[in-house]
KEMI-687686 format. One record per residue (C-alpha): residue number from 1; x, y, z negated. Coordinates in nm, 3 decimals, always signed. Example, Ala and Ser with C-alpha at 12.3 -4.5 7.8 and 13.67 -1.06 7.14 Angstrom:
BEGIN
+-----+---------+---------+---------+
: seq :       u :       v :       w :
+-----+---------+---------+---------+
:   1 :  +1.230 :  -0.450 :  -0.780 :
:   2 :  +1.367 :  -0.106 :  -0.714 :
+-----+---------+---------+---------+
This chain:
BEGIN
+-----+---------+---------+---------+
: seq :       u :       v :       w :
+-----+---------+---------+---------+
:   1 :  +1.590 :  -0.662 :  -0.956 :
:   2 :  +1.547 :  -0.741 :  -0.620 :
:   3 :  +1.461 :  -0.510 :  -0.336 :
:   4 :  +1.044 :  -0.423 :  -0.276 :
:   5 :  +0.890 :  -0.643 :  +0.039 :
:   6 :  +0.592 :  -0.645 :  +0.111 :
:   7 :  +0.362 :  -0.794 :  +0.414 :
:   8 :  +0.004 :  -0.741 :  +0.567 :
:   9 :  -0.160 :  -0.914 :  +0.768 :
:  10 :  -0.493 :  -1.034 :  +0.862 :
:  11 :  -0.799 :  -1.077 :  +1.117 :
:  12 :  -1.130 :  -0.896 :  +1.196 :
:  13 :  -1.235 :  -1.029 :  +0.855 :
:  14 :  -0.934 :  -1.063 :  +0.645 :
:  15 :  -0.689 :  -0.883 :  +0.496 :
:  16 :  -0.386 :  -0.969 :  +0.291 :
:  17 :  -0.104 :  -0.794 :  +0.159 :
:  18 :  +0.149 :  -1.043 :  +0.034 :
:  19 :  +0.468 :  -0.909 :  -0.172 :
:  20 :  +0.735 :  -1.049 :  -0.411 :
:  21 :  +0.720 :  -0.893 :  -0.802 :
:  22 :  +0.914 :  -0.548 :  -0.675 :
:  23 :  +0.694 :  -0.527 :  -0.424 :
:  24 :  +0.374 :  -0.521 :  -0.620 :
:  25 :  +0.538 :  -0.325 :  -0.848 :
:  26 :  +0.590 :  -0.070 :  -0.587 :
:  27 :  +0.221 :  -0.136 :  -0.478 :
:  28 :  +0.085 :  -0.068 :  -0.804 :
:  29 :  +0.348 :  +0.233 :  -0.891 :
:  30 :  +0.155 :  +0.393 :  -0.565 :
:  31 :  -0.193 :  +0.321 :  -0.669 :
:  32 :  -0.124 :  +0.497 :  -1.008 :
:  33 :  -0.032 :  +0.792 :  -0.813 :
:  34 :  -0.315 :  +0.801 :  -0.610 :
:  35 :  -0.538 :  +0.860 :  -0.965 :
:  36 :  -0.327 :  +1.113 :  -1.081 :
:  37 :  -0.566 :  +1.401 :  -1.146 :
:  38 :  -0.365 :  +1.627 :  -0.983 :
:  39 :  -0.468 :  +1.479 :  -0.625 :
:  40 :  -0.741 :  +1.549 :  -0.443 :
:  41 :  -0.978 :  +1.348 :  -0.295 :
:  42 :  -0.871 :  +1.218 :  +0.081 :
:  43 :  -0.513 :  +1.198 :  -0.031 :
:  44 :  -0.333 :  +0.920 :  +0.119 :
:  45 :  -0.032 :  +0.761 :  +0.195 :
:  46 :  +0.102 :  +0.523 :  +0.531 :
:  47 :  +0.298 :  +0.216 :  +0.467 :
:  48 :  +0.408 :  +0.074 :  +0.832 :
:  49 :  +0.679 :  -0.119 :  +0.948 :
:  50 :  +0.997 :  +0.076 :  +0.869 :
:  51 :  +0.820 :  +0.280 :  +0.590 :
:  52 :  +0.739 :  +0.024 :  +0.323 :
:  53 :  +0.624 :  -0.274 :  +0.513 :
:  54 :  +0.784 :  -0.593 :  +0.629 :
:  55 :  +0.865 :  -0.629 :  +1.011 :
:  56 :  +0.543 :  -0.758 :  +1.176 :
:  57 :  +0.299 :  -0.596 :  +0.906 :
:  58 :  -0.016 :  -0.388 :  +0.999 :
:  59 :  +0.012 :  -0.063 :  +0.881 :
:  60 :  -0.208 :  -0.010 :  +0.529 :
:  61 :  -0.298 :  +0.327 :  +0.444 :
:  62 :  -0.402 :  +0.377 :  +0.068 :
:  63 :  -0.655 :  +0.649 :  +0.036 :
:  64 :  -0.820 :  +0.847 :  -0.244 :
:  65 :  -1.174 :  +0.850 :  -0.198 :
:  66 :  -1.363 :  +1.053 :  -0.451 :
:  67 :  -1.729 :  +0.947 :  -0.295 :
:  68 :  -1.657 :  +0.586 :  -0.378 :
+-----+---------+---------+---------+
């Protein structure tokens, strides 16, 4: 399998996280986290450049949000 990348970028109105297979599959590994039960609500995690992200990115921070 090849190694996770994964992108985002956008404008004031757009967003888009681009990301081969092992990417999304990291993605979606840390969006199943994030509903664990365990958590609690404002639990999040950073993905920037260096941590997750692809040179260039915008940094995307996932966030539980129990309100929503």
């Amino acid at each position: 399998m090849s190694e996770p990348r994964i992108k985002v970028y956008g404008s004031a109105t757009e967003i888009t996280v681009a990301a081969n297979a092992a990417g999304l599959r990291t993605l979606a590994e840390r969006l199943i986290g994030l509903a664990d039960p365990g958590l609690h609500d404002g639990y999040h995690e950073h993905l920037d450049d260096g941590l997750g992200l692809e040179d260039g990115s915008i940094s995307l921070i996932l966030a539980r949000d129990d309100k929503l």
